[in-house]
C-alpha positions as CSV (number, residue, x, y, z in Angstrom):
1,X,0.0,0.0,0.0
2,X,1.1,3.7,-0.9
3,X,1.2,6.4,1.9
4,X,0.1,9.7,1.3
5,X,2.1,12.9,2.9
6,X,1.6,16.4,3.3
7,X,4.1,16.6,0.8
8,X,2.5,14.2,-2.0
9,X,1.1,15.9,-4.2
10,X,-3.3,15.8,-4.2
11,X,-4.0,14.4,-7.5
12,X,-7.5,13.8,-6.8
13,X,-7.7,17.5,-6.1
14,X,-5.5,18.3,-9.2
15,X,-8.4,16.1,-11.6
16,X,-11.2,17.7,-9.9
17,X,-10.1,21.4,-10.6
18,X,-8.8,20.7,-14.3
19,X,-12.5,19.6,-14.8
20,X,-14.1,22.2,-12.7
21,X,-12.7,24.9,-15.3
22,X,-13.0,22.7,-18.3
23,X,-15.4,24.8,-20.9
24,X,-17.3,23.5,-23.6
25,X,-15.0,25.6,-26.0
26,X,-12.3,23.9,-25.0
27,X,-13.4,20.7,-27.2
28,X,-11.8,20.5,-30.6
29,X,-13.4,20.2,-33.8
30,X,-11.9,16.4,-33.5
31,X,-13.1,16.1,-29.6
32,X,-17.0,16.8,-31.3
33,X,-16.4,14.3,-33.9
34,X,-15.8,11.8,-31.5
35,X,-18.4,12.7,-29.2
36,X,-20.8,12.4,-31.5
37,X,-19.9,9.0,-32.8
38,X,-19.9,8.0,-28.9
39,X,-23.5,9.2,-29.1
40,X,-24.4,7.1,-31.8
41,X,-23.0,4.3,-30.6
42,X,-24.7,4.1,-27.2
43,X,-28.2,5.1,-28.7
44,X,-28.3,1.8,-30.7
45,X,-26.9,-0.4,-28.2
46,X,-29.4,1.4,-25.4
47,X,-32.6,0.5,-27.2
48,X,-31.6,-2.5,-28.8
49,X,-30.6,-3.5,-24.5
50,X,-34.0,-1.8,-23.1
51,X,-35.8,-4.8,-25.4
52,X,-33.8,-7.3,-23.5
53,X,-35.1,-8.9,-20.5
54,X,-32.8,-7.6,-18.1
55,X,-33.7,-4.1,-20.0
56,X,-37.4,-4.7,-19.4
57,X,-36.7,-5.7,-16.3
58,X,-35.7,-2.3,-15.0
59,X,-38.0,-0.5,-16.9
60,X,-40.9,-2.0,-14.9
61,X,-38.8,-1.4,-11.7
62,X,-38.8,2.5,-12.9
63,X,-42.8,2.0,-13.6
64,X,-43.8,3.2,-9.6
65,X,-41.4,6.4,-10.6
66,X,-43.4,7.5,-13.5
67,X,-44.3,11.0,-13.4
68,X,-41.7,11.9,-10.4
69,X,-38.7,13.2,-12.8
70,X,-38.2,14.4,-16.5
71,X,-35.7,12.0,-17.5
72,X,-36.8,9.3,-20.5
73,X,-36.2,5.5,-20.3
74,X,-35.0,4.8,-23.9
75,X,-37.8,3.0,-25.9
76,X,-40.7,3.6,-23.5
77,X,-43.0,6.8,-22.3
78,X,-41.6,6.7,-18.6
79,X,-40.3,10.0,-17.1
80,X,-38.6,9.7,-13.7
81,X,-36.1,11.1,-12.0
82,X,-32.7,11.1,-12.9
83,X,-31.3,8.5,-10.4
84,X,-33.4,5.8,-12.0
85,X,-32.8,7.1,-15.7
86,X,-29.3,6.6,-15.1
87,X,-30.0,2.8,-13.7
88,X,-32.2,2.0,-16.2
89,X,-30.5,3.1,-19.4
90,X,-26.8,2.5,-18.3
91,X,-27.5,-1.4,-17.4
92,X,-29.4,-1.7,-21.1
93,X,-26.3,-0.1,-22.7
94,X,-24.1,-2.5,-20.9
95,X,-26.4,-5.3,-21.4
96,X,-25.7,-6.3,-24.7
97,X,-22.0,-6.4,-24.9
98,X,-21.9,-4.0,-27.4
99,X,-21.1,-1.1,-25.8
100,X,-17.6,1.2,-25.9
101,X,-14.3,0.6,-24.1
102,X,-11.7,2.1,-23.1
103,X,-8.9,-0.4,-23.0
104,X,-6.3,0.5,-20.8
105,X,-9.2,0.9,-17.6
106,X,-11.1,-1.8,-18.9
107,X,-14.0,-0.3,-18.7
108,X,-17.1,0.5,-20.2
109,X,-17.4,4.3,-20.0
110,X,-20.0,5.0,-22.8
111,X,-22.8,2.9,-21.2
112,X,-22.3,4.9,-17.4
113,X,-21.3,8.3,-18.7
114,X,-23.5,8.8,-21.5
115,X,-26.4,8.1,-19.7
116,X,-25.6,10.0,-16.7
117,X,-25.5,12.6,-19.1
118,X,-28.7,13.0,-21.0
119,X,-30.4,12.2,-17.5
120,X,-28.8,15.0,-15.4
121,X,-29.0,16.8,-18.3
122,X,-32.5,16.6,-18.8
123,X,-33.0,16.9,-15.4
124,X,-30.9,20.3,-15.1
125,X,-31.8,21.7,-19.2
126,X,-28.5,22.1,-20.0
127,X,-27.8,23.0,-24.1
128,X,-26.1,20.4,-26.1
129,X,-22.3,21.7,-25.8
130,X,-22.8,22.1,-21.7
131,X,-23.5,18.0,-22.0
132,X,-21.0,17.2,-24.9
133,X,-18.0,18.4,-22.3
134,X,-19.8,17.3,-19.3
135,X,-19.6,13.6,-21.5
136,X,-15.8,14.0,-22.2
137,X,-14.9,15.0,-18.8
138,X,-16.9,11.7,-17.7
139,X,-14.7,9.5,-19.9
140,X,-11.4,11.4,-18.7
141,X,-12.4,10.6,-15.3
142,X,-13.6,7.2,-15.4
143,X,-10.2,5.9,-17.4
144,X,-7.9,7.9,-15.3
145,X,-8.9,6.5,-12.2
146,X,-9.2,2.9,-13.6
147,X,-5.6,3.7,-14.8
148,X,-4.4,4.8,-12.2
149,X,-5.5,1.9,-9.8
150,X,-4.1,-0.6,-12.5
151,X,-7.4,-2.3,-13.7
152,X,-5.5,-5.5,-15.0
153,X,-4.3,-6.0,-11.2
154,X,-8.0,-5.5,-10.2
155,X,-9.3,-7.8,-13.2
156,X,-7.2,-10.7,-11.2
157,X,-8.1,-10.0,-8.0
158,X,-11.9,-10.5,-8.8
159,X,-13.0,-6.8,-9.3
160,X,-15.2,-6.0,-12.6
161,X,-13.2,-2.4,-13.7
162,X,-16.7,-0.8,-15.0
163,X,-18.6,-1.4,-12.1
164,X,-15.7,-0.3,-9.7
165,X,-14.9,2.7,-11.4
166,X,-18.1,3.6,-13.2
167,X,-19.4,5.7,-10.6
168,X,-16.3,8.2,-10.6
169,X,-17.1,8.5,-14.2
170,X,-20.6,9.4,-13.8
171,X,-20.2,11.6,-10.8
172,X,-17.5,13.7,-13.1
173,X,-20.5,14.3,-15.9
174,X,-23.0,14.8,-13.0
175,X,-21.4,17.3,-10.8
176,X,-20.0,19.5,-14.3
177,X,-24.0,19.3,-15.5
178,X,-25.3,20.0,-11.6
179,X,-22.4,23.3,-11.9
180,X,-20.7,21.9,-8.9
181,X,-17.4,23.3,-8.3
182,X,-13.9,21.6,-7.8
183,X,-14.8,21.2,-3.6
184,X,-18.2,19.8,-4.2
185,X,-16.7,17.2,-7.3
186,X,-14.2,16.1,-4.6
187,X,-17.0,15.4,-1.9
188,X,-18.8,13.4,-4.6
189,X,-15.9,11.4,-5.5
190,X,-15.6,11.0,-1.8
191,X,-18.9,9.6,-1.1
192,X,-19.2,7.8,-4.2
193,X,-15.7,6.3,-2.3
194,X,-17.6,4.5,-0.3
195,X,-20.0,3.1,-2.4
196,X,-17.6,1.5,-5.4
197,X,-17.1,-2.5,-5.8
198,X,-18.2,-4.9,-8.3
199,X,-17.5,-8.5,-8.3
200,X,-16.5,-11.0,-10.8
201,X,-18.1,-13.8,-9.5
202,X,-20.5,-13.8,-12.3
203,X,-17.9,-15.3,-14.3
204,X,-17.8,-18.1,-12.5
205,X,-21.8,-18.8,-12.3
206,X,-23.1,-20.9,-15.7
207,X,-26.5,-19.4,-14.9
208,X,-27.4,-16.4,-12.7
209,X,-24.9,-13.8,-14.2
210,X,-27.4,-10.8,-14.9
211,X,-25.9,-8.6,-12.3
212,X,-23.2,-8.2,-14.7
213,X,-25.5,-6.1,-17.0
214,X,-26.3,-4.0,-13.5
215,X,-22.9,-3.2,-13.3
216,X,-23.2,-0.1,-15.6
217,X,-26.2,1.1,-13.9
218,X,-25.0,1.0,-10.6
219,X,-22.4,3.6,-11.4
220,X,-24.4,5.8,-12.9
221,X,-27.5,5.5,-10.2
222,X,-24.2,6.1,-7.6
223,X,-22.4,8.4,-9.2
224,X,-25.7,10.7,-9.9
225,X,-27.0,10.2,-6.1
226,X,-23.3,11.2,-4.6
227,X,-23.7,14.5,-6.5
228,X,-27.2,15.0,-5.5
229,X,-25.7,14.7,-1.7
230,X,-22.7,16.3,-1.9
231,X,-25.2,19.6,-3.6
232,X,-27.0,19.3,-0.7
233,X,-24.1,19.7,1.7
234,X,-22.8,16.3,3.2
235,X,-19.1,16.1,2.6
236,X,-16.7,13.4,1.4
237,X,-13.5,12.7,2.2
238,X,-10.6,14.4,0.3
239,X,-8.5,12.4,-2.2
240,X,-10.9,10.0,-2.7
241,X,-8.3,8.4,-5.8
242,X,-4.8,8.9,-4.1
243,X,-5.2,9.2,-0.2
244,X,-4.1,6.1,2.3
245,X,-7.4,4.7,1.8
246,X,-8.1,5.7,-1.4
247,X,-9.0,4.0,-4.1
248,X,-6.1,3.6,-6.5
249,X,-4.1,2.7,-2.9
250,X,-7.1,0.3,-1.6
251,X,-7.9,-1.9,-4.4
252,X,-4.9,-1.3,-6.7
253,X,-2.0,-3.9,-6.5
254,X,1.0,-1.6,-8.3
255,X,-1.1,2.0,-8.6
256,X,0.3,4.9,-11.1
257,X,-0.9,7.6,-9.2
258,X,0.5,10.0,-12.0
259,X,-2.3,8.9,-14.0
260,X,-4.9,10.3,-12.6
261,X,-3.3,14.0,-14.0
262,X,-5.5,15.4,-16.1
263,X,-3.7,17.0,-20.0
264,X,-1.3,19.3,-18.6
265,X,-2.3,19.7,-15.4
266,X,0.2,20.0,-12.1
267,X,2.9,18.3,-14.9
268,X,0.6,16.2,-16.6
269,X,1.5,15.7,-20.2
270,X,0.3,17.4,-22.7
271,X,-2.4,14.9,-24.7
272,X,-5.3,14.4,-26.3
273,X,-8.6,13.3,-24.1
274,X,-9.2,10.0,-23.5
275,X,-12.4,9.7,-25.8
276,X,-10.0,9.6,-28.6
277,X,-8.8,5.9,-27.0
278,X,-12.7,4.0,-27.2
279,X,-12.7,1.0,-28.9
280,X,-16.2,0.1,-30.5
281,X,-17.4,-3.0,-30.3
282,X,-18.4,-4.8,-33.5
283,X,-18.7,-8.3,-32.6
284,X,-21.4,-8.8,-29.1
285,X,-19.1,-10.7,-26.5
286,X,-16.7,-10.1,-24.5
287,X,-13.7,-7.6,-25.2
288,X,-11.1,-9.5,-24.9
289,X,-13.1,-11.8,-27.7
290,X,-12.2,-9.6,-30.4
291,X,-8.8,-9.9,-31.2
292,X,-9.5,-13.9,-31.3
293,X,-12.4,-13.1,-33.7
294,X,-10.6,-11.2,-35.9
295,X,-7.5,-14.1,-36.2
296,X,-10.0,-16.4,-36.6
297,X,-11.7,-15.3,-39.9
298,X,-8.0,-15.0,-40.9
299,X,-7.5,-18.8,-40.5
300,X,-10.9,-20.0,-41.6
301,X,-11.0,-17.8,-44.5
302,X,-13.6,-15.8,-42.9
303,X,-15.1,-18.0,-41.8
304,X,-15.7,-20.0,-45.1
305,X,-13.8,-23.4,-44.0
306,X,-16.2,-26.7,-43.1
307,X,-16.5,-26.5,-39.8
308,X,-16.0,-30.4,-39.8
309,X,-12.5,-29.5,-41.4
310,X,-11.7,-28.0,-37.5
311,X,-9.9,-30.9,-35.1
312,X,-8.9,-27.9,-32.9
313,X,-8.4,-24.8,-31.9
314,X,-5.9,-23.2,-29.2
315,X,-6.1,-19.2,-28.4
316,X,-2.8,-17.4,-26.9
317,X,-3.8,-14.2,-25.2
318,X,-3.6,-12.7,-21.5
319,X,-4.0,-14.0,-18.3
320,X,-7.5,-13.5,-18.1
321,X,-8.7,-15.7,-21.0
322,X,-7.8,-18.6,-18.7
323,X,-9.0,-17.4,-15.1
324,X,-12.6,-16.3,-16.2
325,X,-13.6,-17.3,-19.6
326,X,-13.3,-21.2,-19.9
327,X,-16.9,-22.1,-19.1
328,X,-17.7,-24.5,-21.8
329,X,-21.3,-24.9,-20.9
330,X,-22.8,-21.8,-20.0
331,X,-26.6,-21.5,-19.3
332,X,-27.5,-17.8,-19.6
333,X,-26.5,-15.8,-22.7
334,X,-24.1,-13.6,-20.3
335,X,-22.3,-16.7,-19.5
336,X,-22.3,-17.5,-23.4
337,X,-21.1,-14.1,-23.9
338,X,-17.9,-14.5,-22.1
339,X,-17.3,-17.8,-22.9
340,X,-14.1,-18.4,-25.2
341,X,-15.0,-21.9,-26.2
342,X,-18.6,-21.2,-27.0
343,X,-18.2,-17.7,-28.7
344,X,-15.6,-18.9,-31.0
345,X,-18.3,-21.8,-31.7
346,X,-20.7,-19.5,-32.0
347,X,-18.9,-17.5,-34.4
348,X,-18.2,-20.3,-36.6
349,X,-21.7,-21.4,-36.8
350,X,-23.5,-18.5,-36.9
351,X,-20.7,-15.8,-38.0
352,X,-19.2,-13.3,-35.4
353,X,-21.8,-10.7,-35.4
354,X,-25.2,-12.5,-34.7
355,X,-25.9,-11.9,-30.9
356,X,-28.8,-14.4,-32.0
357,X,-26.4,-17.2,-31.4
358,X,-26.5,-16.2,-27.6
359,X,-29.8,-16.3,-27.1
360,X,-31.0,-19.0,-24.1
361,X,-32.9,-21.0,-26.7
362,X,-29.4,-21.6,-28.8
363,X,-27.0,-22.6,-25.7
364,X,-27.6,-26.3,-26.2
365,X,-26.7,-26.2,-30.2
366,X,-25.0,-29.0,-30.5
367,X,-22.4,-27.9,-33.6
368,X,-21.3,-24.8,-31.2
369,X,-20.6,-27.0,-28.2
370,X,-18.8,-29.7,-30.2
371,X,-16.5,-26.8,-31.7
372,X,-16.2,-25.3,-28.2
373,X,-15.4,-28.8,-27.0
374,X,-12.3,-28.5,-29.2
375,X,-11.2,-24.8,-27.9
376,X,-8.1,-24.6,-25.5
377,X,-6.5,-21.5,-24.1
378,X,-2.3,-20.3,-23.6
379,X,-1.2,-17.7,-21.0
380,X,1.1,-15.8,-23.7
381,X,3.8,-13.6,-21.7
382,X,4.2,-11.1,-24.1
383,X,-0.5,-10.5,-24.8
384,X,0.0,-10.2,-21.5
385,X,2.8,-8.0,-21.4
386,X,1.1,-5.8,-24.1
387,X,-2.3,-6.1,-22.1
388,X,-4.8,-3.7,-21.4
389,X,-3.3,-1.6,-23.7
390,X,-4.0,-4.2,-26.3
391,X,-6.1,-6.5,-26.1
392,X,-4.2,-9.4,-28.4
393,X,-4.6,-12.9,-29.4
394,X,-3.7,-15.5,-31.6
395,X,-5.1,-18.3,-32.7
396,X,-3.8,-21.5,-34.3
397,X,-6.7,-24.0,-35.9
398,X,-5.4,-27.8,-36.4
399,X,-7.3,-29.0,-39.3
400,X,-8.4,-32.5,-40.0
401,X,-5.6,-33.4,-42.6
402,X,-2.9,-32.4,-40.2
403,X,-1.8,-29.3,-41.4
404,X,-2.1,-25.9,-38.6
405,X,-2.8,-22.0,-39.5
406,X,-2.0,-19.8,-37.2
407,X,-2.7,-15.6,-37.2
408,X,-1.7,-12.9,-34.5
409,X,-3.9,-9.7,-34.1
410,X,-2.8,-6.9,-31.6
411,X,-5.4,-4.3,-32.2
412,X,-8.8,-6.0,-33.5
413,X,-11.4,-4.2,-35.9
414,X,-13.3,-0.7,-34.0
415,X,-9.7,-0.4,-32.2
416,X,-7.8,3.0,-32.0
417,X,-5.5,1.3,-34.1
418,X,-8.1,-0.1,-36.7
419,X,-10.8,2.2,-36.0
420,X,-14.6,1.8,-37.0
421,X,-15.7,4.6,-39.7
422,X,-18.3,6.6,-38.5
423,X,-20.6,5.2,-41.6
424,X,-20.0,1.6,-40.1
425,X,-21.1,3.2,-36.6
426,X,-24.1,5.0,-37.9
427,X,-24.8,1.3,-39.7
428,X,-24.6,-0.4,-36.3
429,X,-26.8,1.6,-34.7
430,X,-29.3,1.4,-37.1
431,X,-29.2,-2.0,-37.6
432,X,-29.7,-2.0,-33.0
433,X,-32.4,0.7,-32.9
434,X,-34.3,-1.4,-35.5
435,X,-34.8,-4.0,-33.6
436,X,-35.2,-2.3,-30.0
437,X,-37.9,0.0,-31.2
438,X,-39.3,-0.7,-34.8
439,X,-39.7,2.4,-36.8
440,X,-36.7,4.6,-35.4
441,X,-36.0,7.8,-37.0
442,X,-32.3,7.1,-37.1
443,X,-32.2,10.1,-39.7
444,X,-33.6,12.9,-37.6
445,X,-31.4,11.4,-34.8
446,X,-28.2,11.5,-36.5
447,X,-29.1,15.6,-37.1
448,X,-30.1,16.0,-33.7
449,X,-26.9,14.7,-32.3
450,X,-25.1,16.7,-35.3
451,X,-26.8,20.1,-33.8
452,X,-25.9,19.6,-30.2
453,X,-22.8,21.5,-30.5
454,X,-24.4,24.2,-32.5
455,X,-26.6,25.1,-29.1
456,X,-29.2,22.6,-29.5
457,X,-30.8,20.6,-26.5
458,X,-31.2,17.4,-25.8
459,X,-34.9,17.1,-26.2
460,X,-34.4,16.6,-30.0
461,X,-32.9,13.8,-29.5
462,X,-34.7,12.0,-26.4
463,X,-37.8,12.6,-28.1
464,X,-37.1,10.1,-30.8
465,X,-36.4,7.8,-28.0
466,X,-40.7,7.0,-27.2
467,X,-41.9,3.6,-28.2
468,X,-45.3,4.0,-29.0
469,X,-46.7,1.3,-26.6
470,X,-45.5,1.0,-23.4
């Protein structure tokens, strides 16, 4: 464990003012760009997730809140307040495994931060470019803590990155949307201190894994109530990030307390924000799937080759692939989801992209469990040496006839590296909306997002969000 002196310096306090005076000018014409991709991106995988069951299961634990806020549930009429918005929409973002990441915090910031924001936003009518920095600050926050505390370290030792640092995140967008100053940002981070965890033990359960799709919720529902609080007066503790028992020093094994400083702030380098390191998600499984996915339509001429062709397949990649993700029988489609063995049979049944292939009545196929049958896993030092920066694999397929392929990807497909166009984004969200609430303008959305930076509110935008039953 790290002590803290009156001589270290207070990097909590150092994050909290270089968002405090953060101004919506101060986004580039490239920060916008990205925002607004984020946007998209969390609009289709939020209603395609409120159609879910988990998705449907909070909206009808929101239903006795109807009428008590002005904050929309995506894909239904309910207004409530923002507390439950941010619950509701952030665990149906996260629930589909679609949503952004930002690698090096392993963490899903778009799900928490995006819909902390249109709810306190809402909530507070604040104009589109107040909520497009209060969005970015959210992300800067979120991955800089989860750097900071070392989220592979965490990863090991049983703690899920977006649910433990998810509410940091959302208490950033809050408290900038709320106008809280520096002082009131740190009480909020202080309380919210006290609230953070998140346990992996879903990974380990074949079955009863939906808290896992929570995860995203709880940080927003925390984050949001810890700002409500600290407005009203009750006070956290200072350096909630980088005192003795904070949280980079409590939960992180090796902490880089230098992360947590902000673009040059107190000697922080000079860089660009972290929204401009999201990986998108093209394929709906786990993460750390993607880079396998990607090697394997390499070997399988994407994935062209007779299945019956495949006597076996063997994935080198990080630790984790081994600790958490061997389950070769799961029985709920989270359990599929981050499942090596039966995504990569999934994927060569069904191709990599049909989140159909998860779905409860499809876990007994008996092709996909006879390929995941043949599906082993490597620690390789040097994935894991390059991990979380990259997510890498490789995978080597033993064929029938004797003969092996093998291919190596570092940076998969929606990657910094090998980013996804924003055409292919506007496709995928489409192609989500479609299905979680038939007859989406995604037109009139895609120029409502387009106008937020021109002054524009949010209403534009929410409004498209109304199913027309409930």
């Amino acid at each position: 464990m790290m002590n803290t002196s009156a001589d270290t310096p207070d990097r909590t306090a150092a994050l909290a003012e270089w968002i405090a005076g953060f101004r919506p000018d101060d986004l580039s014409a490239a920060d916008l760009d990205r925002l607004k991709a984020l946007l998209i991106d969390n609009a289709g995988v939020t209603l395609r997730g409120m159609a879910l069951p988990w998705g449907r299961s909070l909206a009808a634990f929101a239903r006795p809140y109807r009428g008590q806020g002005p904050c929309r549930i995506y894909g239904t009429p309910l207004m409530v307040p923002p507390t439950v918005a941010g619950l509701a929409n952030a665990t149906a973002a996260h629930g589909l495994e679609l949503d952004d990441t930002h690698d090096e915090s392993i963490t899903h910031p778009g799900a928490v931060v995006i819909a902390t924001a249109i709810a306190v936003g809402t909530a507070e009518r604040r104009g589109g470019p107040e909520v497009l920095a209060a969005i970015a600050l959210g992300y800067e926050a979120m991955a800089r803590v989860g750097m900071a505390t070392g989220a592979d370290h965490i990863l090991e030792h049983g703690w899920h990155p977006t649910a433990l640092f998810g509410g940091f995140g959302a208490a950033a967008t809050a408290a900038r949307l709320m106008r809280l100053e520096a002082d009131g940002l740190m009480d909020a981070w202080g309380l919210m201190l006290s609230m953070a965890g998140g346990s992996m033990q879903f990974s380990q359960d074949a079955a009863r894994t939906t808290v896992k799709r929570l995860h995203g919720g709880y940080g927003a529902h925390n984050g949001i109530m810890a700002v409500q609080l600290a407005a009203q007066g009750i006070a956290g503790p200072r350096q909630a990030f980088d005192g003795r028992y904070g949280l980079c020093n409590i939960f992180g094994a090796r902490p880089r307390l230098d992360r947590l400083l902000p673009p040059g702030a107190s000697g922080g380098a000079a860089e660009a924000l972290q929204i401009h390191r999201i990986s998108l998600k093209p394929y709906p499984c786990c993460r750390l799937f993607h880079s396998t996915l990607d090697a394997l339509a390499e070997v399988t001429d994407g994935y062209s080759l007779a299945t019956d062709r495949i006597a076996g397949l063997t994935v080198g990649g990080p630790d984790a692939l081994l600790t958490q993700h061997m389950l070769t029988r799961p029985t709920s489609m989270m359990a599929a989801q981050y499942s090596l063995p039966f995504t990569l049979g999934a994927a060569l049944v069904q191709g990599p992209r049909d989140y159909a292939a998860f779905a409860d009545d499809r876990l007994g196929d008996p092709q996909v469990l006879a390929l995941a049958d043949r599906v082993s896993a490597r620690a390789d030092p040097e994935m894991q040496a390059a991990f979380p920066a990259h997510f890498g694999s490789w995978v080597e397929l033993a064929l029938t006839d004797g003969s092996t392929r093998r291919a190596s990807v570092l940076d998969s497909y929606g990657t910094v590296a090998n980013p996804m166009p924003r055409s292919a984004v506007e496709e995928k969200c489409a192609a989500l909306a479609a299905e979680g609430l038939p007859g989406f303008d995604m037109a009139a959305f895609v120029d409502a997002v387009d106008r937020l930076d021109r002054g524009a509110g949010l209403d534009g935008m929410t409004d498209l969000f109304v199913a027309a039953t409930e």
